[in-house]
Every structure is written in C-alpha cells, then in structure tokens.
C-alpha positions in Angstrom: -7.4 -25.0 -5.4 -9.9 -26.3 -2.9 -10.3 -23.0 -1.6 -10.9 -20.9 -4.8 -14.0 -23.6 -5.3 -15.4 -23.6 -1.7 -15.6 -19.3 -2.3 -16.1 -19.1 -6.1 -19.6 -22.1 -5.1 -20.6 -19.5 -2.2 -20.3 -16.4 -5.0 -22.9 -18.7 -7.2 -25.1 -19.6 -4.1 -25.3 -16.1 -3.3 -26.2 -14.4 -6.5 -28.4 -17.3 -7.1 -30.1 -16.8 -4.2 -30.6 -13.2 -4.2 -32.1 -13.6 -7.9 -34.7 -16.3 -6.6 -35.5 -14.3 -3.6 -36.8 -11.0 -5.9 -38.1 -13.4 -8.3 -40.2 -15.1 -6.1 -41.5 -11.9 -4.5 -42.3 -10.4 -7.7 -44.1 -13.6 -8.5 -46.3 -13.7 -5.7 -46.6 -9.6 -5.8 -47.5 -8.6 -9.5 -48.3 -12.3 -11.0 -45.1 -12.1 -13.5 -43.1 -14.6 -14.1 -38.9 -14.2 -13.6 -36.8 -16.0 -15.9 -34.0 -17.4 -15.3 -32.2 -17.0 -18.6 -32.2 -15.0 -21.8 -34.1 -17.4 -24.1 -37.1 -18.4 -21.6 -37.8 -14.9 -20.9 -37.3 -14.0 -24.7 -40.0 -16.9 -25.2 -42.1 -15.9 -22.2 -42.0 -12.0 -23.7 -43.4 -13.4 -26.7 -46.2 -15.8 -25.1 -49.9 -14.2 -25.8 -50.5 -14.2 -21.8 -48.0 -12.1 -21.2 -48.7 -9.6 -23.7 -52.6 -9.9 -23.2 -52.0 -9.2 -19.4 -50.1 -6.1 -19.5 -52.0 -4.9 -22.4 -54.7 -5.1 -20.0 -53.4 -3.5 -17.6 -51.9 -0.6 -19.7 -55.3 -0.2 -21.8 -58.0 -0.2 -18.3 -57.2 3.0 -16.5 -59.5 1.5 -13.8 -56.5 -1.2 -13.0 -54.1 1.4 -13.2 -55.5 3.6 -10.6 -56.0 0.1 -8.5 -54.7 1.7 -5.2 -53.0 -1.1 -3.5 -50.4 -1.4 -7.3 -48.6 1.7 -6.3 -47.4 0.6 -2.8 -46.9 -3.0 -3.9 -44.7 -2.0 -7.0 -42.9 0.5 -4.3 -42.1 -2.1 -1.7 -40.5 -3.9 -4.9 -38.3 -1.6 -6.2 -37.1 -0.6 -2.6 -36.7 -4.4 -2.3 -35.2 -5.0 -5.2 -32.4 -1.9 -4.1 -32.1 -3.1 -0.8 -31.3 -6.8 -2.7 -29.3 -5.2 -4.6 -26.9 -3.9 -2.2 -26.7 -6.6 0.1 -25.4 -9.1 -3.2 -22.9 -6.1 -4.2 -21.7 -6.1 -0.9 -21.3 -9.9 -1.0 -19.4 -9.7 -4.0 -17.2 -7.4 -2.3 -16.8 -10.4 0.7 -16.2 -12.9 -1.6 -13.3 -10.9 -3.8 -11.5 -9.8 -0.5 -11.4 -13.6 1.0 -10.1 -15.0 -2.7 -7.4 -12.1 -2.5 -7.5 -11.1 0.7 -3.7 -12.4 2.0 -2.1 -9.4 0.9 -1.7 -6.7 2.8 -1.0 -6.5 7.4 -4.6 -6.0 8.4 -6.0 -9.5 7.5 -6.7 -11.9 10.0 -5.3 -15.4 11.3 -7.7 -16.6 14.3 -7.0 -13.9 16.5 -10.2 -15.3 18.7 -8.7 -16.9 21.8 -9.5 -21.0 22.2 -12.2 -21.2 24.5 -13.9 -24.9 25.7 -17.0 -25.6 27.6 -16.6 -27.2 30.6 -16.6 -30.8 30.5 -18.5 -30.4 34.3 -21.0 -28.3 33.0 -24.7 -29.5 34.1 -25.8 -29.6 30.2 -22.8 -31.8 29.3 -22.4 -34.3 32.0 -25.9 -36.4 32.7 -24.5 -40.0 33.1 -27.8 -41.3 32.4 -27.8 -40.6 29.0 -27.6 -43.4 26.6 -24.6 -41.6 24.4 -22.4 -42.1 27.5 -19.7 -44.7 27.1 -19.3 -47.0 30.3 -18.8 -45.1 32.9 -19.9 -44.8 36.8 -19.0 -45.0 40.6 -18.2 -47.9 42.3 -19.2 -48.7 46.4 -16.6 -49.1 48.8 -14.8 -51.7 50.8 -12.6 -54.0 51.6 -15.2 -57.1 50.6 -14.3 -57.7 47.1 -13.3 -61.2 47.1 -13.0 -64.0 44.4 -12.3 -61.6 41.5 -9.7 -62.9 39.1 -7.1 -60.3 38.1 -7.4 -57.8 36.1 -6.1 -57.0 32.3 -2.8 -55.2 32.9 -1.4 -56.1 35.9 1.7 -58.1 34.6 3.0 -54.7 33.5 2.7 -52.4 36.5 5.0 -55.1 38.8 7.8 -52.9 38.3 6.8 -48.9 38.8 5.5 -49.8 42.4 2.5 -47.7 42.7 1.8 -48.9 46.3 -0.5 -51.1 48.5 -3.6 -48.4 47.4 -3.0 -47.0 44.4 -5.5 -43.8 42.9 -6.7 -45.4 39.9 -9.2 -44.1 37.0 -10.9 -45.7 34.5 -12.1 -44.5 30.9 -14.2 -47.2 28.7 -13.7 -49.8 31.4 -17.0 -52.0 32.0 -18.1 -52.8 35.6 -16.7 -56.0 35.4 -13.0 -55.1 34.7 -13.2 -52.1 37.4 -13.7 -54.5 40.4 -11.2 -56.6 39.1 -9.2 -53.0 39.6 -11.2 -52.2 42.9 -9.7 -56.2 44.5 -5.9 -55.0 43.0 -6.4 -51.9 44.8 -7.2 -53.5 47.9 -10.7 -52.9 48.0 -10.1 -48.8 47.0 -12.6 -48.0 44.7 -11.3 -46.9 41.6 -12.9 -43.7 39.8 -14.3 -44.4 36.7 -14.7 -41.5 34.2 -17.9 -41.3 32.1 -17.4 -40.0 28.7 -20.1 -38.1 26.3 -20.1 -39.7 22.8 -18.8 -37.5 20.2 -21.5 -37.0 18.2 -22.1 -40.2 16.1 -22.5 -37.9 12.5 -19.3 -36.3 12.6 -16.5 -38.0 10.4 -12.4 -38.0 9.9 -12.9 -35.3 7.3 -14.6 -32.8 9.8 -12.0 -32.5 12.6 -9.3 -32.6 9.8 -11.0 -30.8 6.5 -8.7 -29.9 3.7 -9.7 -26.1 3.7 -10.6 -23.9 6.7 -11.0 -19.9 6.7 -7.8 -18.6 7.9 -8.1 -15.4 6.9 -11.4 -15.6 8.7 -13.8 -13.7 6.2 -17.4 -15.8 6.3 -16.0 -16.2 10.0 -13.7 -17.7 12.9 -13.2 -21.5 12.3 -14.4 -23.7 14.7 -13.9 -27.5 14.9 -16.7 -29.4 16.0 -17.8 -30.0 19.9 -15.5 -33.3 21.5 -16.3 -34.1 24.8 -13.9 -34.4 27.0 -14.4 -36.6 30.8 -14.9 -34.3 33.6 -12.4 -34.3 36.3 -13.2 -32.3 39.5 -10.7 -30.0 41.2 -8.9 -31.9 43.7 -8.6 -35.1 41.8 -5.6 -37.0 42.0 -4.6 -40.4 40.9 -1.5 -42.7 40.5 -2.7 -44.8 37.1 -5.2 -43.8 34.3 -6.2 -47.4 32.5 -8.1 -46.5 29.1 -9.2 -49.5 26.9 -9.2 -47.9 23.5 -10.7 -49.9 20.1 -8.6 -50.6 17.5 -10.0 -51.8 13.9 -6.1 -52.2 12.2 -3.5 -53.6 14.7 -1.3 -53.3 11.6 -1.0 -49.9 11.1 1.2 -47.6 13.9 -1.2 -45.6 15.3 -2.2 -44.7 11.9 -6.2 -45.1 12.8 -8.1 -42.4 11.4 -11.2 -43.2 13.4 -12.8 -39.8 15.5 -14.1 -42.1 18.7 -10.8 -43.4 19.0 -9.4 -40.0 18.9 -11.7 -38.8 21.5 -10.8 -41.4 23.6 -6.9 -41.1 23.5 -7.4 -37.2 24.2 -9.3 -38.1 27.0 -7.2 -40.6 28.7 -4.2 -37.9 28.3 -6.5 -35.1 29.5 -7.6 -37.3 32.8 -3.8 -37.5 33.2 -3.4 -33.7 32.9 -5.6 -33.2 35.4 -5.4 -35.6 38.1 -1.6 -36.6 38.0 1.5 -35.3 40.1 4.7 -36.1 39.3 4.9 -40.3 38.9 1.5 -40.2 37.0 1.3 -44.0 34.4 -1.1 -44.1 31.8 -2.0 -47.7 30.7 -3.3 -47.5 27.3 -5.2 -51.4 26.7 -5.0 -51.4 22.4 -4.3 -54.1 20.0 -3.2 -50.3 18.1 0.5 -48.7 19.0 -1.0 -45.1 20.4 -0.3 -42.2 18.5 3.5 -41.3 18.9 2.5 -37.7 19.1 -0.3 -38.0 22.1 1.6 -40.9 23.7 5.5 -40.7 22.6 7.3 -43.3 22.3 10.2 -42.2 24.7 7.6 -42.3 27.9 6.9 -45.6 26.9 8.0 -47.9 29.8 6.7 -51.3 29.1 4.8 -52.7 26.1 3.6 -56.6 26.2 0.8 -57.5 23.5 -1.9 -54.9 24.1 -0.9 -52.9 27.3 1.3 -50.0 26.8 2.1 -48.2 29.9 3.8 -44.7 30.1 5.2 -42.5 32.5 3.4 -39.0 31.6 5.7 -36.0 30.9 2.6 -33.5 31.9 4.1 -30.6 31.2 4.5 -31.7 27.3 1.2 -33.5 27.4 -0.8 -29.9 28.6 1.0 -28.1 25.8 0.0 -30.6 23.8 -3.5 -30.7 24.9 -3.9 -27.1 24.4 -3.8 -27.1 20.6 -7.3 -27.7 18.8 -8.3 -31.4 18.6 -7.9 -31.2 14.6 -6.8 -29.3 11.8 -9.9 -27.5 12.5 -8.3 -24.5 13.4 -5.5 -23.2 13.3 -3.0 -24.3 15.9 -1.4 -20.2 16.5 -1.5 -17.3 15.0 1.0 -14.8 13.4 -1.0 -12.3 13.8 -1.3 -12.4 17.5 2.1 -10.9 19.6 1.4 -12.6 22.2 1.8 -16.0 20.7 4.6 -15.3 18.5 6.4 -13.4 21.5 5.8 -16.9 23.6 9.3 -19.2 25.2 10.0 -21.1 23.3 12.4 -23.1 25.8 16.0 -23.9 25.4 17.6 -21.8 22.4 20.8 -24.5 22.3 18.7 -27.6 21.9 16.7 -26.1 19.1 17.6 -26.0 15.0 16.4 -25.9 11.5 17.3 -28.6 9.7 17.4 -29.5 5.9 18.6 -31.9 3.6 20.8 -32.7 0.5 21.1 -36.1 -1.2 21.4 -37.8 -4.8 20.4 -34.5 -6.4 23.7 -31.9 -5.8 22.2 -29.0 -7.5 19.9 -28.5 -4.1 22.8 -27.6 -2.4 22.8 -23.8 -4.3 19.3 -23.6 -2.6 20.6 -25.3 0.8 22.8 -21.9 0.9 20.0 -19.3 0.0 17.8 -21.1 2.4 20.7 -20.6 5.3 21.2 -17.2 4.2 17.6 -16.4 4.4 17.2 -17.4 7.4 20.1 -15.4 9.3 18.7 -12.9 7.4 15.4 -13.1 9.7 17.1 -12.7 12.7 17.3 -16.1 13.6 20.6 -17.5 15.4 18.8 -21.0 16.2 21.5 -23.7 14.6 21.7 -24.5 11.1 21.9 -28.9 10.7 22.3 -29.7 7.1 22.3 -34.0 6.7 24.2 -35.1 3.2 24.8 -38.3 1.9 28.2 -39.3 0.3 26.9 -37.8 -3.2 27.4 -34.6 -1.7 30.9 -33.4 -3.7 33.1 -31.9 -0.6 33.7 -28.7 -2.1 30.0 -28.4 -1.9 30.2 -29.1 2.2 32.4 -26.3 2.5 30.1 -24.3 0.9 27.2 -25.1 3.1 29.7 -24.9 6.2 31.0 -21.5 5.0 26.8 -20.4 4.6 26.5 -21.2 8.0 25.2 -25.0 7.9 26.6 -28.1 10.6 27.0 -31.0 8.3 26.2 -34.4 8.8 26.8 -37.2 6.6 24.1 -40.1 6.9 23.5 -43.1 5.1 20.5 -42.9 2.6 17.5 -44.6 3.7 15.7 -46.3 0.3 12.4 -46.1 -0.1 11.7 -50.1 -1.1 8.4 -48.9 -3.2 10.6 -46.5 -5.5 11.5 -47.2 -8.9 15.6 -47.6 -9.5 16.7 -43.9 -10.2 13.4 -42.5 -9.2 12.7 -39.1 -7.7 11.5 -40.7 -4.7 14.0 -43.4 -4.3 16.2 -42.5 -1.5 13.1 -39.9 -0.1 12.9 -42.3 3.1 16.4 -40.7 4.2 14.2 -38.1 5.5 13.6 -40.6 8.9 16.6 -39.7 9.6 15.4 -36.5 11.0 14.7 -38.1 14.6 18.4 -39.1 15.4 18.8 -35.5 15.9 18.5 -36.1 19.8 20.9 -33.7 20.7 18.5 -31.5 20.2 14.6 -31.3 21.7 13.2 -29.7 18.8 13.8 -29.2 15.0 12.0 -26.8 12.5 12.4 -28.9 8.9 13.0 -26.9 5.8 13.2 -28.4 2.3 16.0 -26.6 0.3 13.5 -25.6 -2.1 11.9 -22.9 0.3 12.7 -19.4 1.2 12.3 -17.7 4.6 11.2 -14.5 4.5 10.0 -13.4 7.6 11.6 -15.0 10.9 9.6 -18.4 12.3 11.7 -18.9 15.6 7.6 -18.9 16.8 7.5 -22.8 15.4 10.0 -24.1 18.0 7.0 -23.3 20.8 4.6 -26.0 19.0 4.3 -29.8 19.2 4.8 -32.5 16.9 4.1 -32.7 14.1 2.9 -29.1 13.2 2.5 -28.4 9.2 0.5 -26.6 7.1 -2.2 -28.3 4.9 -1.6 -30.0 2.0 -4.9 -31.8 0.6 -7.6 -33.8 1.5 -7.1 -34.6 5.7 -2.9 -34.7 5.4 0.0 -32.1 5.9 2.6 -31.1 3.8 6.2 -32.0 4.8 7.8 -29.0 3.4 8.2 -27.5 6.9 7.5 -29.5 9.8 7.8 -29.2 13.6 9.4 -32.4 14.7 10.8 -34.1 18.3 13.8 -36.1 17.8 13.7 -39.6 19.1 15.3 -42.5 18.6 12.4 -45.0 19.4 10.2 -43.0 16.6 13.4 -44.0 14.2 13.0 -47.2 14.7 9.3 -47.2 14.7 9.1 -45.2 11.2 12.0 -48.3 10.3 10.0 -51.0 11.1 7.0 -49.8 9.8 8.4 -49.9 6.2 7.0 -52.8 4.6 3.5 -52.7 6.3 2.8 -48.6 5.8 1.4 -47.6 2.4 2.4 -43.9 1.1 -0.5 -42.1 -0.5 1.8 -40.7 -2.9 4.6 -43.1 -2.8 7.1 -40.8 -0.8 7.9 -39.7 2.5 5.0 -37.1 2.8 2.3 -39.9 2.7 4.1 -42.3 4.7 4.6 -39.5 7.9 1.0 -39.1 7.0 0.2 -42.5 8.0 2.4 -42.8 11.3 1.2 -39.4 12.1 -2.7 -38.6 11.5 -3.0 -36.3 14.7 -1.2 -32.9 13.5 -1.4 -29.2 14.2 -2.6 -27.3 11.2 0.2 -23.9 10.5 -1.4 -20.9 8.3 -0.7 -21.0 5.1 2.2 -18.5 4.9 4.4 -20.1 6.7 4.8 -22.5 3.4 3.3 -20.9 0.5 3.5 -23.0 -2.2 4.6 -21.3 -5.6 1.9 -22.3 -7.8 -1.2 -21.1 -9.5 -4.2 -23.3 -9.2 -6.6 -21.6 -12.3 -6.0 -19.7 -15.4 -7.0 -16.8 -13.1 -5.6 -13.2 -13.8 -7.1 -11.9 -10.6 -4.9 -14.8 -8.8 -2.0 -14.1 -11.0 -1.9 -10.5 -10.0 -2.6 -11.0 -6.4 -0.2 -13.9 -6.0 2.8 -12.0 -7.8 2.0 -9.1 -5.5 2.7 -12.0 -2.3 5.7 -12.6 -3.7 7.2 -9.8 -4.1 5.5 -7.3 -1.6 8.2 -5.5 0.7 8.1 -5.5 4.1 6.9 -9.8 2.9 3.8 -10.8 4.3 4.1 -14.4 3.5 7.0 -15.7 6.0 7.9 -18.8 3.6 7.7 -19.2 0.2 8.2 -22.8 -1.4 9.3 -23.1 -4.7 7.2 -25.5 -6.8 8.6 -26.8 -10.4 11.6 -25.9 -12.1 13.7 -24.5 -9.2 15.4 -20.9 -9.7 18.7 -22.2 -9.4 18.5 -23.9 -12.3 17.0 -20.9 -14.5 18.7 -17.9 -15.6 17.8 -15.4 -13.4 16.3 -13.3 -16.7 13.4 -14.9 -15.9 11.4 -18.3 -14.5 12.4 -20.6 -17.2 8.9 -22.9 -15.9 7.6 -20.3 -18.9 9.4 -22.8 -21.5 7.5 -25.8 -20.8 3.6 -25.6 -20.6 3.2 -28.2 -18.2 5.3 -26.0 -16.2 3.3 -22.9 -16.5 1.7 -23.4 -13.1 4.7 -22.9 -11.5 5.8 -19.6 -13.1 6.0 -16.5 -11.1 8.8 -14.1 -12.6 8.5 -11.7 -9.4 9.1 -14.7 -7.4 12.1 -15.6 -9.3 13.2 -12.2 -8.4 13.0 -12.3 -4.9 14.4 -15.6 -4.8 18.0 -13.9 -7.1 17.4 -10.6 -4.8 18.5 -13.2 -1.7 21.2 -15.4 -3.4 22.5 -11.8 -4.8 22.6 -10.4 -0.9 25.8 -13.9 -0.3 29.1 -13.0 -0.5 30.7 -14.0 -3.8 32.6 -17.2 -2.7 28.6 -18.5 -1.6 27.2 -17.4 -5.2 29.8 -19.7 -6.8 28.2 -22.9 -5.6 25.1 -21.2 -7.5 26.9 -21.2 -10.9 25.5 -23.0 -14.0 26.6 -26.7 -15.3 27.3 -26.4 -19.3 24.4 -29.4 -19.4 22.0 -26.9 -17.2 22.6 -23.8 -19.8 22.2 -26.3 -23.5 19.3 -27.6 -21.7 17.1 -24.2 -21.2 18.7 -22.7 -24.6 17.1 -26.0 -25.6 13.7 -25.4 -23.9 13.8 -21.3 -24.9 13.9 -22.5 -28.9 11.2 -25.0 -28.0 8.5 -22.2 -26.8 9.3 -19.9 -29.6 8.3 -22.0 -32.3 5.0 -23.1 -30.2 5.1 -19.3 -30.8 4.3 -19.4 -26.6 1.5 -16.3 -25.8 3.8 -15.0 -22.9 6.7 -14.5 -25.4 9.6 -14.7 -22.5 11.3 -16.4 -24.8 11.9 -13.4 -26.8 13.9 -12.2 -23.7 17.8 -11.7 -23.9 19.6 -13.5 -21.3 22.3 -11.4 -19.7 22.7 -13.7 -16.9 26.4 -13.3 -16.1 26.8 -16.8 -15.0 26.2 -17.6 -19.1 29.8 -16.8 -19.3 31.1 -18.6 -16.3 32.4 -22.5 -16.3 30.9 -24.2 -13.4 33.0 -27.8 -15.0 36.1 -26.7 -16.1 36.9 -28.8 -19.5 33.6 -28.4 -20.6 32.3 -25.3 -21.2 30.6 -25.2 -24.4 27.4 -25.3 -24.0 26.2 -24.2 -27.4 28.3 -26.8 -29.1 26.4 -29.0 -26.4 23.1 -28.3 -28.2 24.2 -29.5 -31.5 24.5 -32.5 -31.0 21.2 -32.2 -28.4 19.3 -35.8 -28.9 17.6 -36.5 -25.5 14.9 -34.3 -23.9 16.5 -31.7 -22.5 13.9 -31.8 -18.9 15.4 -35.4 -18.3 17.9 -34.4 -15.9 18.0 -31.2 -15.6 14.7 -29.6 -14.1 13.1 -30.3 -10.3 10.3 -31.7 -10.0 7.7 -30.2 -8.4 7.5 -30.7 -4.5 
C-alpha cells in the first residue's frame, strides 16, 4: 500500500510542478495570471482587469505590433510543448513503476554493491570531532601501576599468549593502557571510527518501501562508516564497548550508532583475524544473534561476551547491505542466483501444521510445488499431535519428513485464538541437523525454483511494514542456543502484533531485505482496476514471474475451485483474485489422485460457503460470482463418512458460518 502512495504523491508532485513552472513563466512573461482551478479562473475571466487588459491589447494595433510580444509568446508555447512532453513522459514513468512487475525485462538491483574505502583520505581525519575515541598509543614495556582492565576474567581460558595483538573500538585512553599493561607493554591498536551521520534514524537504513524495480533509480542505503584496517593487519582479540539503552531486550536495540558499532567490531575481525580470532563485545545488551550468534559464544559473565569468530560466515555476512536499504540479491542477476550454495544434504524447506488440520491440503500443494521447481533440497514438515495420522501419510506420501513437536503457547494469546499455539514456530531452530532452512508457510505457492535462498544469512525476508519482515518465508540457522534464547525471552519480549512475526521481529532487527516476489502477498491494497488487472495478470502469467505467491484470506482449499469464495464476504474482497485461485487448483490438479484426497471438502466446509454464496446474493453483491454454478466435483464427495449432508446441514444453520471454517488472513 505504502508503495502505490509513495508513486501515486510523486504523480501529484510532478504534475503540480510542471503546472506552476508554466504558470509562473507566463506570469512573469505576459502579466496574466494562471489559475489553479476552474472557479478562480472563471472569476478571474470575469474580473474588469482582465477584460480591460486584453481589450487593450486587442483594440491598440500599436501593442500588437510590439516586436518583442511575438518572440516572448513563441518561447511560451515551445515551452509550454516542451513541458508538456517532459510531464507525459513522467506519467508514462510513474504508470510503468505502479505496474511495472510484469513482464522479464524489469529490474531488481542489478548494480553491483560497491563501498568507499574506509582508508580513503576524505573519510579518515582522526582529528575530526565526529570521531568516536580512537588513537595510537606509544610503546613500551613502562606501563606500571595500572589496575586491570574490564574483561580480563573471561579471556583466562582461550590462552591468547604472553603478547597478544589486540584492537580497540570505542575504548577511551584510559581502558586501552589498562589493555597496553595486560599485553605486557604491547601497544594495543585502537580503531577510530567516523560517526554515522547524527540525522539519520532506524527508519532510514530499514524503510518500509524501497524501489526494487528500480524506476526513479537504484536504491541506496545511506553512507555507515566503517574503521579502517590497513592490509597486513593482524590481531588475536577485537574488544568493542558498545552502548546499550535496554539491557532487557535480546539484542532487540533498534538504535543506528549501536549498529554501526557492532558491524564495525565484526568487520575489524574480518579483516585482521586468522584462524583463533575472539571478539569481546563489553554490553549490558545480548549482541545481535545474527552479527554475533549465539553458537560462537564462548563465555558470557555480566557484560562481557566473548566469541570465537567463524570469519568465513561473518564476511558473508558482512557483505549484505547494512539495512533493508537495498535489496540483499537479485533474481535478476545469474550470477547470484547461479552462486554455491554449500552443502545440498544439510539444507531444507521446512513448513508447519498444528491446531488447524485443514492446512495440511496446502502443506501438500506447497511440496508438490516445490518439486515441481526443480528442487530436490529436503522437505521437513513439524506437526503437533492434532495432526490426524492419515493426514501424515499424506504429507509423507507428497514428499514431506514429519516431525512431531510439542506446541509452544504463546502466553499473550487468547484460549482458542488464532495465535495461541503460533510460538510453536521457535521450534524451527532444533533443526540442527541441518545448517540452513528455507521456511514456507503452507499457505504459499512456489512457483519458480528459490534453491538461490539457501546462499543467504539469517534472517533474510521480504518486507512486511513499517522497519520489520514478514515471516512467511524466511532464511533461518538452526541453533539450539537461539531456542533457548527465543524461550527465555517469552515473558520480557512484546509482539507488535501479538504473534510470532513481531516477536522474531524483536530478537531479530538486523535482517536482509528479499524482493518482493519471492512472497507476494495475494491481496489488493485500493479499489484500483489498473492494480486489479495487473495483479491478476502476476498471478497467472505463464512462464510465472513472481517465484512465490502467498495466499492471503480465505485459503483456496477451503473454496470451491469455481471460484475464490473471499467474493462472498466483503471484508474479504481484498483477498479475491479468481486467476489466482486458478493457478493455485492448476497445481493441486497436477498430484496424483491419492494426494487430492487429503484436499476433499468437510460437509461443515460445503453448508458454510452455500451459506456465504446465499449471503452475497441478496446483498445483491456487484461482482455477481455468486450467480456462478458450482461443479466442483468434490461437492459430491464425503470427506466424513456418516455425515454427508451438507444441505440438510444448512437448515438448521444458526451460527456464523466464517466462525470456523475460513483462514484468516496471514
């Protein structure tokens, strides 16, 4: 929705602009006035010094034969052509980038990442005041009478030597002899650091809309200093003291300067470690699990937290924008998408089923979908004991590994609550057999293969609103330390939206932004025909272009596959797409026959969208699909044997027929 506004403002600005720009040069031209709307130019037509000056004008043929008029009104009208053309072709800009995701030759940051140099001249004067503390320390074995430093209980045990290389980052003169006397007189190399600048915000590394499709341009996140570590550098221990304003939250600290200091530290480490290289992080705040995980975490006492640096992981990490700035790869680049992704075996997609049983239809399109892109990654499905075991053979027999878990509640939920049991989701990281899992919620479709997601970090996702991701598909690092942590963090995290998605959220602010397409959401923001048609046209366009497609609202498993029964109910309309409730049927009808049975309608599920049809035809609905004949074989089929009659169901119909029966939208 964001985005229609952000263009849809520009269109204004634009023809607003190009108005005002004629108007003012006819102004100061000619002397008449250019109203802005029809009744002050109606008034202004009517005005006696209007009419007295161009009745002037047109009764003296001295004024008309004025040479310097004839030029004037000439540069004028060429301008006003030339204006003219420039704002049609910025209409033309602006339709293309509201519609422009359909068709192969659009865009997706194709421009390669490039950084200044943190050693540049222009960017490294460490007399500047916008310098944190930073600086070179002399020499010498005569530092005496120092007390110890911060930190030192913890290193006792990783033995870094009589001498150890050690750099500092936002460590004050004081502390670093301390450092210089545990060294034994070794000067340590302290790292000055440019300021971010001081007026940039949360919101402008992590902005709810960027261009992806890259029509007003190529995004760009803002300039973040990084220390500047000279070739040949090599140290033993990075020590960083990083602020910390909630010691509550787990690494939840949406604060840029922190940010910037964190990348720093891991980016000192990337450049001057070897093989053993620490990294003590001094924080009353847990660092974020996805710049510092948990499982390199050796030792943790009050505020020190020292880890032994997998640099490998941390450069790939280090590689991806420092926000959700831009995006973090692009499908339209070969190179990228063609990229290792390491070890095939210890890689999977990985969905979920629990409380709700009806999800398991989609669990088996979603499999089928995704062998039907290529992919031959493995398929982990986790089910709770709700889970009927007919219903496990059928997600074993589409292709799923099945693992029963124990629902995790969410203790903020509501008894019998969509969201109630949402927490079970956590148990994502005691995958840790495996090194890295794509998550797919059942209600999504794969239409192009996404193997290209196993290359990228935690957590990678694609937007969902204001700074935070959506976890409808997620890149994610088993680990049993983050299960614990996401555990104990229970009680003292708040959700934004009182489920899973804003609780990850909070544990995980630093994330890697995904184009849209791989999880396109199913829903139209505005009462738009043009984004009705285009939309539709994404849906259903063959070869796809979108490589996911989430299904919002009523999910199609639960319509007849006439048409998307979100039609019946207005609130619901949002959510309609009938050629996206095609391709969704044009999948489940691809399974072999023993698959579609787990697909079959409950007798409550058929009474309840009879129910909903008879509702919208006497609101006498505008789209009249409830005039349409169902001849949805499964009408005729008994998924409970015993009871089958749904239309006796329906006359004796007295509770809203939505209650339990439709999906909410997700």
């Amino acid at each position: 929705m964001v985005e229609g506004w952000l263009v849809l403002w520009k269109v204004l600005s634009w023809l607003r602009f190009e108005w005002d720009f004629i108007c003012v040069l006819v102004e100061v031209e000619s002397g008449v006035v250019c109203c802005r709307d029809v009744e002050s130019r109606k008034e202004h037509h009517r005005s006696g010094p209007w009419r007295e000056r161009w009745t002037s004008i047109f009764a003296d043929p001295r004024k008309l034969k004025q040479p310097h008029k004839r030029p004037q009104r000439a540069f004028i009208l060429a301008l006003g052509l030339v204006a003219s053309l420039f704002l049609l072709a910025r209409v033309c800009m602006c339709t293309q980038s509201l519609f422009g995701l359909l068709g192969a030759k659009h865009r997706v940051s194709t421009r390669p990442r490039v950084r200044p140099d943190p050693c540049s001249v222009e960017l490294l004067d460490t007399a500047s005041e916008e310098f944190l503390v930073g600086g070179s320390l002399s020499g010498g074995e005569g530092v005496k009478g120092v007390k110890q430093p911060q930190g030192v209980s913890v290193l006792e045990s990783i033995g870094l030597g009589q001498k150890p290389r050690i750099g500092l980052l936002n460590i004050d003169r004081e502390e670093a002899l301390r450092w210089q006397q545990y060294a034994h007189g070794r000067p340590p190399l302290s790292f000055p650091l440019a300021r971010v600048n001081q007026s940039l915000g949360w919101s402008d590394f992590y902005p709810e809309w960027i261009d992806e499709e890259e029509i007003f341009g190529t995004p760009e996140c803002p300039f973040m200093p990084f220390p500047c570590v000279h070739p040949g550098t090599e140290l033993d221990l990075v020590i960083a003291r990083i602020p910390c304003q909630n010691s509550i939250e787990s690494g939840g600290e949406r604060n840029v300067e922190r940010l910037q200091l964190l990348l720093s530290a891991a980016n000192i480490a990337t450049q001057a470690g070897n093989e053993a290289m620490h990294v003590l992080i001094v924080s009353e705040c847990r660092p974020p699990l996805n710049i510092f995980p948990c499982g390199e975490l050796l030792e943790h006492r009050e505020s020190l937290w020292l880890y032994r640096v997998n640099l490998a992981n941390m450069r790939s990490r280090l590689a991806l924008p420092v926000g959700s700035c831009e995006l973090s790869l692009s499908i339209n680049w070969p190179e990228q998408l063609a990229a290792k992704t390491g070890n095939e075996r210890r890689q999977a997609y990985v969905s979920m089923v629990h409380t709700d049983s009806s999800y398991v239809c989609g669990a088996i399109v979603l499999a089928h979908s995704i062998r039907l892109s290529g992919s031959t990654r493995d398929l982990v499905m986790l089910v709770d004991a709700s889970i009927h075991p007919d219903q496990r053979q059928g997600l074993e027999e589409a292709g799923w590994k099945v693992r029963v878990i124990e629902r995790i509640r969410n203790p903020y939920a509501e008894k019998d609550r969509y969201n109630e049991w949402n927490y079970s989701k956590f148990r994502l990281w005691q995958l840790t057999e495996y090194d890295k899992i794509v998550f797919i919620d059942s209600d999504l479709l794969v239409l192009r293969n996404i193997d290209f997601l196993f290359q990228l970090p935690e957590i990678s996702a694609t937007g969902n609103d204001v700074h935070r991701f959506n976890s409808g598909v997620m890149v994610i690092e088993p680990s049993n330390c983050t299960f614990q942590i996401l555990m104990d963090q229970i009680l003292e995290t708040t959700s934004y939206n009182g489920g899973d998605q804003g609780y990850l959220n909070e544990i995980f602010p630093w994330w890697h932004r995904l184009p849209k397409r791989v999880n396109f959401l199913k829903h139209f923001w505005s009462n738009d025909t043009e984004e009705l048609t285009t939309k539709t046209e994404l849906f259903s366009a063959d070869p796809p272009v979108l490589y996911v497609l989430h299904y919002l609202g009523m999910k199609p498993w639960v319509c007849f596959r006439d048409y998307d029964c979100n039609w019946n109910l207005e609130e619901q309309h949002k959510y309609a797409s009938d050629l996206a409730h095609a391709t969704w049927y044009r999948i489940h009808d691809s399974m072999p026959v023993t698959l579609q049975r787990q697909c079959w309608l409950k007798t409550l599920t058929k009474a309840a969208r009879e129910v909903e049809r008879r509702q919208a035809e006497a609101d006498n609905y505008s789209d009249e699909h409830w005039k349409i004949k169902i001849k949805d074989p499964r009408l005729k089929q008994c998924a409970t044997p015993g009871n089958c009659d749904w239309q006796d169901m329906i006359l004796h119909w007295d509770v809203s027929p939505s209650k339990n029966t439709t999906a909410s939208a997700s």
